[in-house]
N, C-alpha and C positions, 0 to 999 in steps of 0.2 A: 547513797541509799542502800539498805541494809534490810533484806527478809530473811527470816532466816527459821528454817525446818528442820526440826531434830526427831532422829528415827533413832528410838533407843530399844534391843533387844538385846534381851539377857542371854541365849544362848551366842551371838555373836560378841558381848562384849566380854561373858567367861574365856571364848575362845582367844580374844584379843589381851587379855591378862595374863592369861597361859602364853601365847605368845611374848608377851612384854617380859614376863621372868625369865626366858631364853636368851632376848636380844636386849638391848639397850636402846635399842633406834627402831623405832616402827616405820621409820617415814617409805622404807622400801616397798614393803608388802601395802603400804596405806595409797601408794603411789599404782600399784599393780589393782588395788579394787578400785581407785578413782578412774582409772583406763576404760575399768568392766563396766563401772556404771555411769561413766559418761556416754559411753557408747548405748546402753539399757534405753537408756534418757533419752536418748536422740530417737533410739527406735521408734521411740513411742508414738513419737509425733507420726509416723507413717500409718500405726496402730488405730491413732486418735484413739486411747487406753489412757488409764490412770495407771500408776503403780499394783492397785487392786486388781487390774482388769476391767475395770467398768469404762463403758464405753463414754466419750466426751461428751458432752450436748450438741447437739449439729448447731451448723451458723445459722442465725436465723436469715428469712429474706431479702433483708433491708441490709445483710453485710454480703450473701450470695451475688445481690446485684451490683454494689460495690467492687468486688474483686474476683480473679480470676480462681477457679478451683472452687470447689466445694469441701475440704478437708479441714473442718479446724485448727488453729492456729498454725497453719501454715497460708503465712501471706506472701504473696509476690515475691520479696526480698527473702526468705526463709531466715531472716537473722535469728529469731528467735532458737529455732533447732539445731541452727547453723553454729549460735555460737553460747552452745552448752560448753561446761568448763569446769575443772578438777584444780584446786590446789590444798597443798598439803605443807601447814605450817602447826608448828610446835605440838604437835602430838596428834592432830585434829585433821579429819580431812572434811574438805566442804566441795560441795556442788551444787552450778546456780549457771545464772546467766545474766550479763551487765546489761539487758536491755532494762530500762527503766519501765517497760508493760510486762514486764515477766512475773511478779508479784500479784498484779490482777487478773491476769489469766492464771496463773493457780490458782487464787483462792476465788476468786470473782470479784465484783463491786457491783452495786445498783447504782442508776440512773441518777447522776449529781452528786455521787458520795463525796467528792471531792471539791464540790462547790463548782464555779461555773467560769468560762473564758473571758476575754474582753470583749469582746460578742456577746457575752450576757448568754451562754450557750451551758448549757450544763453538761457536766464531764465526773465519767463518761456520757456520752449522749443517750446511750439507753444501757437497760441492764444488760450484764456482760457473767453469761454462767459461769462456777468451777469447772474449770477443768487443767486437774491438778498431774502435773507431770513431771515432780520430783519428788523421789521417797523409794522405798526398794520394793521390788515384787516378790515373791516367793524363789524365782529364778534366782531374781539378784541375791536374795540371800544367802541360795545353796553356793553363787559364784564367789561370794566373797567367803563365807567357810573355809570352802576348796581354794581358795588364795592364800587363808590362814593355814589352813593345813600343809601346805605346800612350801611355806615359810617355815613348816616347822619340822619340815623336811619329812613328811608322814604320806 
């Protein structure tokens, strides 16, 4: 399974052009921003932030009783934070995470979008808010700039 979120900005991808006429291979400097913003990524979750800043939707009751903490999507296991990830193939870098609920906690889903269990249960069992924790922040962008810039030896 495959979600996939595209952040396109023109002053970072001018800068990545400019770069690309110097070098032949981006994968270095692509390898040096997937670092920055795997780690961005990860913060967030401590944040409970969006890329924008906006803060997550708190858990509701019925998941606070459920599990330990009160932090949004950070459950028990921390997989989800735990195993944010960077790779970098044929020109393109991507960041995600192979939890198979990592898709629905970005963007959300309501109450049975996905139809229901063998239990006749609906899934998700109740609505499950955005809260979106992949994409750059204004940080991130000046970091990856300054990666570009630094590749281009400036």
């Amino acid at each position: 399974m495959s979600i996939k979120v595209t952040y396109n900005d023109s002053e970072i991808r001018t800068a990545l052009d400019g770069l690309l006429s110097k070098m032949n291979d981006l994968t270095p400097a692509l390898r040096d921003m997937g670092e920055e913003l795997m780690l961005s990524t990860k913060q967030r979750f401590a944040k409970s932030e969006s890329p924008d800043g906006d803060a997550w939707a708190p858990n509701s009751p019925v998941t606070l009783a459920r599990k330990k903490g009160t932090s949004p999507l950070i459950g028990e296991s921390r997989r989800l934070r735990n195993e944010i990830s960077y790779s970098v193939k044929n020109g393109e870098l991507l960041i995600g995470s192979p939890m198979v609920y990592a898709a629905v906690q970005h963007f959300g889903a309501s109450r049975g979008q996905f139809g229901k269990n063998k239990r006749n249960n609906p899934i998700p069992w109740g609505n499950i808010p955005a809260r979106p924790f992949l994409g750059l922040s204004d940080t991130d962008k000046e970091n990856v700039l300054d990666i570009i810039q630094e590749h281009l030896g400036l």
